[in-house]
PDB file of N, CA, C and O in Angstrom, chain B, residues numbered from 101:
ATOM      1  N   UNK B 101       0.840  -1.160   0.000  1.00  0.00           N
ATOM      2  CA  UNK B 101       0.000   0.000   0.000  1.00  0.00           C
ATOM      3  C   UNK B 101       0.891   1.231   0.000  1.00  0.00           C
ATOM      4  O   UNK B 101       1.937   1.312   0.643  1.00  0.00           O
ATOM      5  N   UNK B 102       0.417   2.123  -0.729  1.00  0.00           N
ATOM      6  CA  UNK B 102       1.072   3.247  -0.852  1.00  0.00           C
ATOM      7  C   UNK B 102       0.235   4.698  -0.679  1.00  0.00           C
ATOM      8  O   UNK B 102      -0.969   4.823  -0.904  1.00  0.00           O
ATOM      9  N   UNK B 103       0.801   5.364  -0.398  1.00  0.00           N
ATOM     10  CA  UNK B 103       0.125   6.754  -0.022  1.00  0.00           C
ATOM     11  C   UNK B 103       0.310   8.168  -1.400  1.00  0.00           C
ATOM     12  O   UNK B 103       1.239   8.228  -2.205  1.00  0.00           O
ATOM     13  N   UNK B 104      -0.445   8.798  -1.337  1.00  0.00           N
ATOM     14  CA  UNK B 104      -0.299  10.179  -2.189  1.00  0.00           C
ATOM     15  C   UNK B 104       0.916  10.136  -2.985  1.00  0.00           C
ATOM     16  O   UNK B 104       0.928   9.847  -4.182  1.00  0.00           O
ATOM     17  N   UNK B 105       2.339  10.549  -2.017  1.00  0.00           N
ATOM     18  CA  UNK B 105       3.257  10.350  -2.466  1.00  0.00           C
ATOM     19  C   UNK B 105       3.995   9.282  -3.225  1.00  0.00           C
ATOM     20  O   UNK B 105       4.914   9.477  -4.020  1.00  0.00           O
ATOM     21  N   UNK B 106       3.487   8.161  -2.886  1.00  0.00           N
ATOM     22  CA  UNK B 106       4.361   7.129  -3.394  1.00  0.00           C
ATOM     23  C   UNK B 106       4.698   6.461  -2.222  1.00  0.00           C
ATOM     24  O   UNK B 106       4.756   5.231  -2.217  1.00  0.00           O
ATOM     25  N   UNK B 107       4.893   7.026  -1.373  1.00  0.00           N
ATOM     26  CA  UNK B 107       5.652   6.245  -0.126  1.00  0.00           C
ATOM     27  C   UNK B 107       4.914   5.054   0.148  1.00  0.00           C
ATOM     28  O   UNK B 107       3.686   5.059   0.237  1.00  0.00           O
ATOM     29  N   UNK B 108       5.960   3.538   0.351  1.00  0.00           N
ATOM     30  CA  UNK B 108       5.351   2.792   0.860  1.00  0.00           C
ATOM     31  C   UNK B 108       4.648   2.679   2.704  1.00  0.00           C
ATOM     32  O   UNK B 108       5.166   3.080   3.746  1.00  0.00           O
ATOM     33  N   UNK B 109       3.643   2.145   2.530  1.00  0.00           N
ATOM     34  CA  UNK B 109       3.084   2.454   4.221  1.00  0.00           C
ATOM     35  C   UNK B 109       2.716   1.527   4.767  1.00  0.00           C
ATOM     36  O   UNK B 109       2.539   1.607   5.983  1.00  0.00           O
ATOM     37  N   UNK B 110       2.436   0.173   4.007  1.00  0.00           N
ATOM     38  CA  UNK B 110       2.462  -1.329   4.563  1.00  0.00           C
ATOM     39  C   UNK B 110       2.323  -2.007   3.807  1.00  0.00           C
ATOM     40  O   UNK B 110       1.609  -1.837   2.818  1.00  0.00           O
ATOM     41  N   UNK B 111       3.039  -3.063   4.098  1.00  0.00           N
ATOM     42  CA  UNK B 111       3.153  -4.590   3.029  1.00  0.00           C
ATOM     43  C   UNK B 111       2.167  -5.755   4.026  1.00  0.00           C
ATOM     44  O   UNK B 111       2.203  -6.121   5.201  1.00  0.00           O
ATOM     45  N   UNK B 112       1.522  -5.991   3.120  1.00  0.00           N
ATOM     46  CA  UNK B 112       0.549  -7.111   3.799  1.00  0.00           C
ATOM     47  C   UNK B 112       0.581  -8.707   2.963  1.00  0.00           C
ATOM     48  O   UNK B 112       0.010  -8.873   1.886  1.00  0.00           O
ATOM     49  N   UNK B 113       1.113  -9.465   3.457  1.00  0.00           N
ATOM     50  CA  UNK B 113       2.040 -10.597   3.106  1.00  0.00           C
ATOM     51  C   UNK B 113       0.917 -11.802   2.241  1.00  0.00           C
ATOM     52  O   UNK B 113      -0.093 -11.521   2.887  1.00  0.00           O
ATOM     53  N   UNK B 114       0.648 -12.426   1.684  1.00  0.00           N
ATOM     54  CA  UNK B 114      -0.399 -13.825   1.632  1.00  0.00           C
ATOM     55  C   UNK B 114       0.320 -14.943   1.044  1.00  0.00           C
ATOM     56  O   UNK B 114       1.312 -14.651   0.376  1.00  0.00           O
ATOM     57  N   UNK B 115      -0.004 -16.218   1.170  1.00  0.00           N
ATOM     58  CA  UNK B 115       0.278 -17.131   0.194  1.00  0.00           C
ATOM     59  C   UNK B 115      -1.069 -17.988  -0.309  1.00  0.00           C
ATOM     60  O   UNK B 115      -1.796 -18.594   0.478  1.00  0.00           O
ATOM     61  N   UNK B 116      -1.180 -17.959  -1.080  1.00  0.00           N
ATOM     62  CA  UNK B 116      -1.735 -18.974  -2.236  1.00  0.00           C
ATOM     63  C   UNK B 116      -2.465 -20.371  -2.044  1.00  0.00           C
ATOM     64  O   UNK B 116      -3.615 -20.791  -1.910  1.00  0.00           O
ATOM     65  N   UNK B 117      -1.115 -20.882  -2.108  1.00  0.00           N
ATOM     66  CA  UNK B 117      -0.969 -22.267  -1.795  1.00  0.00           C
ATOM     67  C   UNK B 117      -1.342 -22.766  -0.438  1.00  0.00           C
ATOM     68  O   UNK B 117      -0.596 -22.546   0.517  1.00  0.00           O
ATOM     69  N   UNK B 118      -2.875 -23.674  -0.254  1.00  0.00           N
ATOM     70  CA  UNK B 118      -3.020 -23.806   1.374  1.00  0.00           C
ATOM     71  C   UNK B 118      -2.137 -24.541   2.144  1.00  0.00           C
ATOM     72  O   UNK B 118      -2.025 -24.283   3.342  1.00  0.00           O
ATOM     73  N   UNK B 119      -1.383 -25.576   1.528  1.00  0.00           N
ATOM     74  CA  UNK B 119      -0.117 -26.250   2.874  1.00  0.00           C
ATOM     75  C   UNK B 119       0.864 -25.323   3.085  1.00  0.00           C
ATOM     76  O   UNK B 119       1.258 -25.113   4.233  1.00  0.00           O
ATOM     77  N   UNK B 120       1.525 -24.471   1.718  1.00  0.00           N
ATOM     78  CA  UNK B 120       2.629 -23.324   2.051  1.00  0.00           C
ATOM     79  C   UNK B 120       1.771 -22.465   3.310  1.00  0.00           C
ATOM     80  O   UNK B 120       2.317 -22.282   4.398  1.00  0.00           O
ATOM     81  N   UNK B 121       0.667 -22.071   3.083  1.00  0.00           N
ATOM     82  CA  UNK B 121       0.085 -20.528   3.807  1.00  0.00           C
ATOM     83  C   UNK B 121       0.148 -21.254   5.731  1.00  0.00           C
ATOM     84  O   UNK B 121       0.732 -20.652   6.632  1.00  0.00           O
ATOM     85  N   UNK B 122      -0.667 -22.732   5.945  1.00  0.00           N
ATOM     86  CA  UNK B 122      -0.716 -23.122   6.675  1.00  0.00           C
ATOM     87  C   UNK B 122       0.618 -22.910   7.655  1.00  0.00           C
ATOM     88  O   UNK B 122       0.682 -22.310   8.729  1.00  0.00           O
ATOM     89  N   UNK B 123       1.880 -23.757   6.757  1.00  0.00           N
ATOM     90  CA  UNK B 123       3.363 -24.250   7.341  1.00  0.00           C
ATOM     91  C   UNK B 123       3.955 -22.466   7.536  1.00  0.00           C
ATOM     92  O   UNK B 123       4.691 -21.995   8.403  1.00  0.00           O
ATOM     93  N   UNK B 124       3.383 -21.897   6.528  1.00  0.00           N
ATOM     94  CA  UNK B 124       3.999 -20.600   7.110  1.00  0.00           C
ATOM     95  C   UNK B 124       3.293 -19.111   7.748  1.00  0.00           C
ATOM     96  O   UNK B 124       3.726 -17.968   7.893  1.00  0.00           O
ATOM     97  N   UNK B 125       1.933 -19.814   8.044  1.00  0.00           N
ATOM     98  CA  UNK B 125       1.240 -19.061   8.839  1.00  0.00           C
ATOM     99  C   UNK B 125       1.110 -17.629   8.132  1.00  0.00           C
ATOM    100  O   UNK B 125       0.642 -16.791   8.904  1.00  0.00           O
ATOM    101  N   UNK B 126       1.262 -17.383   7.482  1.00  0.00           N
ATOM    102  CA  UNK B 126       0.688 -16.682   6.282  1.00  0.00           C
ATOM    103  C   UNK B 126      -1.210 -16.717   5.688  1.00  0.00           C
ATOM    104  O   UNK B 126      -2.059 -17.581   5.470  1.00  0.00           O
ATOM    105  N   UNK B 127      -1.087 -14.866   5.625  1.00  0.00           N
ATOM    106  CA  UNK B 127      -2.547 -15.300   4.943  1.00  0.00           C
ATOM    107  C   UNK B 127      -3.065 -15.442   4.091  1.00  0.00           C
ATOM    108  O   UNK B 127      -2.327 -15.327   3.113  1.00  0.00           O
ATOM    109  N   UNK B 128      -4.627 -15.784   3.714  1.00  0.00           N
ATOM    110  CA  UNK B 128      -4.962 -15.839   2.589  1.00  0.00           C
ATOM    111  C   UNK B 128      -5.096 -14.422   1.958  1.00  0.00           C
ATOM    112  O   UNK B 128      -5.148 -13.302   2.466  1.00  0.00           O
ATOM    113  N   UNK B 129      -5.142 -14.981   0.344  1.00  0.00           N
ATOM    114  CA  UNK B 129      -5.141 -13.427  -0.214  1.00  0.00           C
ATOM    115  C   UNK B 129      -6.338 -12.518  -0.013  1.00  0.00           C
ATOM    116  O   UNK B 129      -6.366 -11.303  -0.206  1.00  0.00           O
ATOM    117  N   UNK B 130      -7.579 -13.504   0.514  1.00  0.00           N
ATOM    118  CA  UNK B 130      -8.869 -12.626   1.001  1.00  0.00           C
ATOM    119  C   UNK B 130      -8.533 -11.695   2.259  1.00  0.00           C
ATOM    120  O   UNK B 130      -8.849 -10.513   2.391  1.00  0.00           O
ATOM    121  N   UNK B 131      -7.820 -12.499   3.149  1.00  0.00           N
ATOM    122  CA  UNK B 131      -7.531 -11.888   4.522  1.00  0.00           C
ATOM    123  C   UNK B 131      -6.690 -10.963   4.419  1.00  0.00           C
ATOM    124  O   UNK B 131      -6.710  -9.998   5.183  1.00  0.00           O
ATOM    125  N   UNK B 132      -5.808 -11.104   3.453  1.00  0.00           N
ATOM    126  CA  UNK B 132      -4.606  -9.943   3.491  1.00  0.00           C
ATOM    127  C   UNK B 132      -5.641  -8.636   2.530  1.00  0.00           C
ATOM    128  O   UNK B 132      -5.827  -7.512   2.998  1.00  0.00           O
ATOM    129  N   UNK B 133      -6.141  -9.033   1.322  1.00  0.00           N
ATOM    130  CA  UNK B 133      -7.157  -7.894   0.992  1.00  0.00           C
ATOM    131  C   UNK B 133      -7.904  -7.540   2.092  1.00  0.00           C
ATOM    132  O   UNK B 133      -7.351  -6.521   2.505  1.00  0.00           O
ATOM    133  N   UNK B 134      -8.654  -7.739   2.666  1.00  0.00           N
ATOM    134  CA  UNK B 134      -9.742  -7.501   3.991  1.00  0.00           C
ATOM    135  C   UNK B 134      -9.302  -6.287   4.843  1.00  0.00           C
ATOM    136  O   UNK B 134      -9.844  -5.230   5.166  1.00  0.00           O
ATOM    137  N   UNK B 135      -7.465  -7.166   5.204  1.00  0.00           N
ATOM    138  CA  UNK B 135      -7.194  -5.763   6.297  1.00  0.00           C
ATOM    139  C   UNK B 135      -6.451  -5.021   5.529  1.00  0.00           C
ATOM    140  O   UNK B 135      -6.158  -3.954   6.069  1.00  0.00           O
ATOM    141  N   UNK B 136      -5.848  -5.227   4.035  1.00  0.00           N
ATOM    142  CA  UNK B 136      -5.163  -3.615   3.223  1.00  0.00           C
ATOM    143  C   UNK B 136      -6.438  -2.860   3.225  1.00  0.00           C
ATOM    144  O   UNK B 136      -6.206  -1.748   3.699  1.00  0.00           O
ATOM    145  N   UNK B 137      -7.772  -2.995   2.875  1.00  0.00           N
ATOM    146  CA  UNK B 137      -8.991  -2.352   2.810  1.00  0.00           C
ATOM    147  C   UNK B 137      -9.250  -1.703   4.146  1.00  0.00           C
ATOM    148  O   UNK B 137      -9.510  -0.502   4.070  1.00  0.00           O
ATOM    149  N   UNK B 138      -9.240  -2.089   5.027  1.00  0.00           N
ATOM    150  CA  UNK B 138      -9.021  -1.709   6.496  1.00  0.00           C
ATOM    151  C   UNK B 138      -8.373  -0.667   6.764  1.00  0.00           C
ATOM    152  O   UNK B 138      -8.805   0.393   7.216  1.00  0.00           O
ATOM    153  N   UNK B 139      -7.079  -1.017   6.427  1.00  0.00           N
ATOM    154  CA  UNK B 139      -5.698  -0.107   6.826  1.00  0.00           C
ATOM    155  C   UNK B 139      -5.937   1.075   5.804  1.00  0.00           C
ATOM    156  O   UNK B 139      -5.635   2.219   6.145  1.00  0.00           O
ATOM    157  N   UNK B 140      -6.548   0.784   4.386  1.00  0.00           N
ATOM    158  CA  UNK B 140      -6.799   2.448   3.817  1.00  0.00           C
ATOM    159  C   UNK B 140      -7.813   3.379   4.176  1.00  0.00           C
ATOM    160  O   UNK B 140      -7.906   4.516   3.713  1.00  0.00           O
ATOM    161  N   UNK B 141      -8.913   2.628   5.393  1.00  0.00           N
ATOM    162  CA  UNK B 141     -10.454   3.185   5.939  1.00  0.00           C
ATOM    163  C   UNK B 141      -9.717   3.693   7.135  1.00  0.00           C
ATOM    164  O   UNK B 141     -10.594   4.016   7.937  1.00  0.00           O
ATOM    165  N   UNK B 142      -8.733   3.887   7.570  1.00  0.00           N
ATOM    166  CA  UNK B 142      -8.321   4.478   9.142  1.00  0.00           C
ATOM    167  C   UNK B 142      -8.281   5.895   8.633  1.00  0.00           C
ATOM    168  O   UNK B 142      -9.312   6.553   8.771  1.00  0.00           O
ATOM    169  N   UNK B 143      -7.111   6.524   7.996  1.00  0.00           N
ATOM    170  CA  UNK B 143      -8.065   8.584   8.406  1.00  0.00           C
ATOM    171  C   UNK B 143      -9.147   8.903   8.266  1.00  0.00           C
ATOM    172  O   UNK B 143      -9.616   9.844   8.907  1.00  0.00           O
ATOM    173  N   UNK B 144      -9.948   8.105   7.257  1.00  0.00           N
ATOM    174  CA  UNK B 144     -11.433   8.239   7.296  1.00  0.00           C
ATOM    175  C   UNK B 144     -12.267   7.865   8.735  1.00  0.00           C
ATOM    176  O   UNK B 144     -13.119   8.634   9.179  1.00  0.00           O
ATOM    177  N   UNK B 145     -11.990   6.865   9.257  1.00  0.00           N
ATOM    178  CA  UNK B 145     -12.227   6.584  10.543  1.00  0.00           C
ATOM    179  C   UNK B 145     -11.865   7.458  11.583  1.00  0.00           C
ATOM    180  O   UNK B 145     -12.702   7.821  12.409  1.00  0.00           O
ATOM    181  N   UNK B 146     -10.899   7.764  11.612  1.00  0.00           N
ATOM    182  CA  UNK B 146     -10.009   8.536  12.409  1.00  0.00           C
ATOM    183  C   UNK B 146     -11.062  10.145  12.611  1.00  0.00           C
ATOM    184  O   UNK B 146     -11.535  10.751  13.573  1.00  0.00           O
ATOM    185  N   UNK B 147     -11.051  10.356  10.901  1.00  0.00           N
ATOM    186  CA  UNK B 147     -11.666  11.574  10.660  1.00  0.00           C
ATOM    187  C   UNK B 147     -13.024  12.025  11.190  1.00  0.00           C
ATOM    188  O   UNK B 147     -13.290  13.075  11.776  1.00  0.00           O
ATOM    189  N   UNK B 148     -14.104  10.661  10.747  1.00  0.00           N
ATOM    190  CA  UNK B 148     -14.866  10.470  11.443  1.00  0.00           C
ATOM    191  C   UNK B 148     -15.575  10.394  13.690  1.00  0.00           C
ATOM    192  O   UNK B 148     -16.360  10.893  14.496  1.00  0.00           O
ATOM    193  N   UNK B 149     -14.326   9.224  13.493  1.00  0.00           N
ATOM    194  CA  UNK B 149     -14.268   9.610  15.463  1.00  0.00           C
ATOM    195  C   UNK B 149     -14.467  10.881  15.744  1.00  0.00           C
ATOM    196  O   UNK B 149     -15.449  11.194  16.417  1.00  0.00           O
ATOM    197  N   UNK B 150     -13.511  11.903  15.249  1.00  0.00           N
ATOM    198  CA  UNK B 150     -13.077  13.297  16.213  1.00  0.00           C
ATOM    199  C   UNK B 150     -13.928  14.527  15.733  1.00  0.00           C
ATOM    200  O   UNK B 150     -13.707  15.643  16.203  1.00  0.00           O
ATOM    201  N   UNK B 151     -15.277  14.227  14.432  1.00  0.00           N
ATOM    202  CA  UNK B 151     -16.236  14.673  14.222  1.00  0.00           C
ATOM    203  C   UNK B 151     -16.957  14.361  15.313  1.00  0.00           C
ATOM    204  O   UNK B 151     -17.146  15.303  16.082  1.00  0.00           O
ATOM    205  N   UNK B 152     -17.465  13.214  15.643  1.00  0.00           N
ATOM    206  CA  UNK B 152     -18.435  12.688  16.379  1.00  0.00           C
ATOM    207  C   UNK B 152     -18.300  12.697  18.254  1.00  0.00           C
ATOM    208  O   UNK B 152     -19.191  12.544  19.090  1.00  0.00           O
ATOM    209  N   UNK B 153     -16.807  12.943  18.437  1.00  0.00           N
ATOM    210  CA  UNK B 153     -16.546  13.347  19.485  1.00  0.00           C
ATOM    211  C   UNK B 153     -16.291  12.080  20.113  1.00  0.00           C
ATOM    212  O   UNK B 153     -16.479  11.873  21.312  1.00  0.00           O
ATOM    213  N   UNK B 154     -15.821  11.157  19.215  1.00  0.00           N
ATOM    214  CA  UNK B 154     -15.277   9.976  20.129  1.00  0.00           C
ATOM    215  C   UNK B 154     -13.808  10.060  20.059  1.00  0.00           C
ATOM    216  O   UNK B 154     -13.106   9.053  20.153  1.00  0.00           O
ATOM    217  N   UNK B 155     -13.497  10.837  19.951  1.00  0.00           N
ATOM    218  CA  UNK B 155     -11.816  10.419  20.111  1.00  0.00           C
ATOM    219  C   UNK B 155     -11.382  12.239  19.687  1.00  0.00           C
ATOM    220  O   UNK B 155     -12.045  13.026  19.012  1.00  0.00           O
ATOM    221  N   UNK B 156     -10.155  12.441  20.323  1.00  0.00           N
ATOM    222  CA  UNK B 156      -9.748  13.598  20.097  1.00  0.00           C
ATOM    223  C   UNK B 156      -8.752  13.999  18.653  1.00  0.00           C
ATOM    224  O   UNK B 156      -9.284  13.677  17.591  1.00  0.00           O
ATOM    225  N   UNK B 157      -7.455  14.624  18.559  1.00  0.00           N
ATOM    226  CA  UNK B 157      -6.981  14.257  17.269  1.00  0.00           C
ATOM    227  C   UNK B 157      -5.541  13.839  17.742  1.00  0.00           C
ATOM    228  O   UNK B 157      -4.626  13.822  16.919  1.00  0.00           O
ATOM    229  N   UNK B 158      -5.320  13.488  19.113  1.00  0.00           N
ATOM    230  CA  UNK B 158      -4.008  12.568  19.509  1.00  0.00           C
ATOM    231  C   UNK B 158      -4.695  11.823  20.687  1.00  0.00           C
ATOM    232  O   UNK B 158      -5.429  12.254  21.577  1.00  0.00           O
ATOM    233  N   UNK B 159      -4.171  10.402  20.385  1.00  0.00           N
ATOM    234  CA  UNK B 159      -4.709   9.475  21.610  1.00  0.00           C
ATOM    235  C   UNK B 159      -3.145   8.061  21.010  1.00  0.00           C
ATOM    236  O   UNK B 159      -2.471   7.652  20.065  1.00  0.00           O
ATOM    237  N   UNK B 160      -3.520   7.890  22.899  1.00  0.00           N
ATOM    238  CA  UNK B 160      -2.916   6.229  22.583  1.00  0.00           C
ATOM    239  C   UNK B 160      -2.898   5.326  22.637  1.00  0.00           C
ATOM    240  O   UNK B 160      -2.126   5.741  23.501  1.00  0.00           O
ATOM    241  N   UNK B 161      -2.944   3.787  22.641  1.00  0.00           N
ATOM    242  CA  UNK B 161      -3.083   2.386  22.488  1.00  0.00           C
ATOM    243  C   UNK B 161      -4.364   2.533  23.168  1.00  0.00           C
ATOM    244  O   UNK B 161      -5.323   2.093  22.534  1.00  0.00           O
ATOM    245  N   UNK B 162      -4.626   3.087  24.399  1.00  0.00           N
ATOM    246  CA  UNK B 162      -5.909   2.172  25.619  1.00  0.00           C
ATOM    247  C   UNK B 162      -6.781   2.922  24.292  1.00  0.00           C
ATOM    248  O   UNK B 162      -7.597   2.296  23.616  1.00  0.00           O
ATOM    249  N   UNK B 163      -6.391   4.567  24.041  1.00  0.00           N
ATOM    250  CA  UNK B 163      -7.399   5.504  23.518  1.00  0.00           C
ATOM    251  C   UNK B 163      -7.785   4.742  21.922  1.00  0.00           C
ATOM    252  O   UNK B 163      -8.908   4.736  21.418  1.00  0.00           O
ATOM    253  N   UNK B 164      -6.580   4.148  21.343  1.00  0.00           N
ATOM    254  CA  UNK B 164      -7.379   3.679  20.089  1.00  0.00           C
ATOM    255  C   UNK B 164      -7.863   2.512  20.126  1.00  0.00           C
ATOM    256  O   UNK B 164      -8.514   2.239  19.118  1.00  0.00           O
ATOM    257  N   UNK B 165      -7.782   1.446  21.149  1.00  0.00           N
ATOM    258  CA  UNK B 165      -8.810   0.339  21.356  1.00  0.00           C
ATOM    259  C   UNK B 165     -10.295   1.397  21.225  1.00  0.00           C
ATOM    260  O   UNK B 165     -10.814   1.587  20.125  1.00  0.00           O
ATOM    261  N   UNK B 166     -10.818   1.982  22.428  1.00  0.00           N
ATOM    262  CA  UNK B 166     -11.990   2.554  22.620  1.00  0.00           C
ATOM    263  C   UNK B 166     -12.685   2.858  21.428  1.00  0.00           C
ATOM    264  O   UNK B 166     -13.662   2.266  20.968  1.00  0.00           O
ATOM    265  N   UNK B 167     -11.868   4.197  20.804  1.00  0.00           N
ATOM    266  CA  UNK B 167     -12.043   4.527  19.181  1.00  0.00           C
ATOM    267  C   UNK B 167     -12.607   3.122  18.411  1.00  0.00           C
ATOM    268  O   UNK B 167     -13.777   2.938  18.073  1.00  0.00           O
ATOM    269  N   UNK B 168     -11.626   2.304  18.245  1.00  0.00           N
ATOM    270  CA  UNK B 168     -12.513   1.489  17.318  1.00  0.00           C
ATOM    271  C   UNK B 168     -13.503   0.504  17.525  1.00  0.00           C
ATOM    272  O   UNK B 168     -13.991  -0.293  16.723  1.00  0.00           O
ATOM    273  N   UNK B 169     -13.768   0.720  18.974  1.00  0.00           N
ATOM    274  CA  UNK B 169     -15.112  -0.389  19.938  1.00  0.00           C
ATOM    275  C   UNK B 169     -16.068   0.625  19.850  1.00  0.00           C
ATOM    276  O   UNK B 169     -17.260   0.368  20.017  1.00  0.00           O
ATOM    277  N   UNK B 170     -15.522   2.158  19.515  1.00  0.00           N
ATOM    278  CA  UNK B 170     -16.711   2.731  19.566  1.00  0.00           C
ATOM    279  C   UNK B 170     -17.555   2.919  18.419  1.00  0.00           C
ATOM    280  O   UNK B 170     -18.771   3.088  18.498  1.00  0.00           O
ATOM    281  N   UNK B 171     -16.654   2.876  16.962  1.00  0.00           N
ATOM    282  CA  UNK B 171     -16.928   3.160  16.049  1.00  0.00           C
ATOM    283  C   UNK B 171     -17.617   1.832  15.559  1.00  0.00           C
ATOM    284  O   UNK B 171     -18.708   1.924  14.998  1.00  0.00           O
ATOM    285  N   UNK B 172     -16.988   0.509  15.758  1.00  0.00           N
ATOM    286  CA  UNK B 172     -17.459  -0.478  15.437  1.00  0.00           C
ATOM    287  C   UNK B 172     -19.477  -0.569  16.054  1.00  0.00           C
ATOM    288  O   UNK B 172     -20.425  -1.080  15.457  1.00  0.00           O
ATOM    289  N   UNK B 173     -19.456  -0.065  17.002  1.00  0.00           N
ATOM    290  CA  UNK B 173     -20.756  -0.021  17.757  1.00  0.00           C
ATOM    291  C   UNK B 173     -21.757   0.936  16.872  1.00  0.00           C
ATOM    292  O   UNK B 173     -22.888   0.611  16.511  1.00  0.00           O
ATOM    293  N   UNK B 174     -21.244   1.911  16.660  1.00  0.00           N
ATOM    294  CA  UNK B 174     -21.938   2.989  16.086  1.00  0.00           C
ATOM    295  C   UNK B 174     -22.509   2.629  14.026  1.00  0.00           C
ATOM    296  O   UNK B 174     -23.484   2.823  13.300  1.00  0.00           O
ATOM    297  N   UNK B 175     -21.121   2.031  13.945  1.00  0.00           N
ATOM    298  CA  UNK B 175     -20.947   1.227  12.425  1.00  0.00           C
ATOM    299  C   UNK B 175     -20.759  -0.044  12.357  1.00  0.00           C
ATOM    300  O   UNK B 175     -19.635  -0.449  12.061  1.00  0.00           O
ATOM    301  N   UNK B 176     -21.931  -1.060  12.642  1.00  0.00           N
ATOM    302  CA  UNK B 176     -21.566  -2.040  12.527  1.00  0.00           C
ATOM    303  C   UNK B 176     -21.118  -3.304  11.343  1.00  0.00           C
ATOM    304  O   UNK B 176     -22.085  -3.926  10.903  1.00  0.00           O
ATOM    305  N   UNK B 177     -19.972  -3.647  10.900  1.00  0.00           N
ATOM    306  CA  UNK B 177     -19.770  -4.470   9.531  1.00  0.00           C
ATOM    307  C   UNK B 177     -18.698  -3.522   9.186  1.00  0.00           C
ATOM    308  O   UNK B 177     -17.773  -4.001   8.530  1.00  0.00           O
ATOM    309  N   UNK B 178     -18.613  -1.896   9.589  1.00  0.00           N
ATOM    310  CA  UNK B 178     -17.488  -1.392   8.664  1.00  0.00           C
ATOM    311  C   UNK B 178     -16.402  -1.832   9.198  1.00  0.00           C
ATOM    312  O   UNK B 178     -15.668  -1.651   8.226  1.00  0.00           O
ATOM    313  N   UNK B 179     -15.896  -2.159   9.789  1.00  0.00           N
ATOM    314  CA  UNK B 179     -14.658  -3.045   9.153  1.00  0.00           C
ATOM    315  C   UNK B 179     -14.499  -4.249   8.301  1.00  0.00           C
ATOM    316  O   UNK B 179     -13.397  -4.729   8.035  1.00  0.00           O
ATOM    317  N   UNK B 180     -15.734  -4.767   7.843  1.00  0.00           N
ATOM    318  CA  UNK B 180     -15.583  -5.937   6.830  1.00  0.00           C
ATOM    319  C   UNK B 180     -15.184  -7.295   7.459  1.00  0.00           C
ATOM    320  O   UNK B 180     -15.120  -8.303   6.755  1.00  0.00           O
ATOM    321  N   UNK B 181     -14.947  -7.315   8.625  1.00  0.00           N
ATOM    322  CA  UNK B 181     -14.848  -8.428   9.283  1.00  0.00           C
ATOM    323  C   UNK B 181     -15.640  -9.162   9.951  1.00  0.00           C
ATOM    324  O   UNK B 181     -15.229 -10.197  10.476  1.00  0.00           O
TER     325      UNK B 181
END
């Protein structure tokens, strides 16, 4: 995944093959699509929270569990999972 610039911003790994993916704990290419789709819905999410007044525009680990228990509650399915 890449951003505006070009910059890379995460590699999300899969294999194919189910005994390779198994032996190397690797995911499928649905699962690895699922959370790149994910990982490009976070400033939108993000953006969203601190409209709605669930989250401010800096928080950390405890603060972004909450954020996304809250958002998940409010939106349920948008994460696709």
């Amino acid at each position: 995944m890449r951003d505006y610039n070009n910059q890379a911003l995460a590699y999300v790994y899969f294999e194919d093959e189910p005994g390779r993916q198994s032996a190397t704990k690797l995911l499928s290419k649905d699962e690895a699509r699922r959370i790149a789709v994910n990982i490009v819905k976070l400033p939108e999410l993000l953006r969203w929270a601190v409209q709605q007044g669930v989250a401010g525009t800096h928080f950390g680990k405890s603060q972004l569990y909450q954020l996304l228990s809250a958002i998940e509650q409010s939106e349920p399915g948008l994460f696709g999972v």
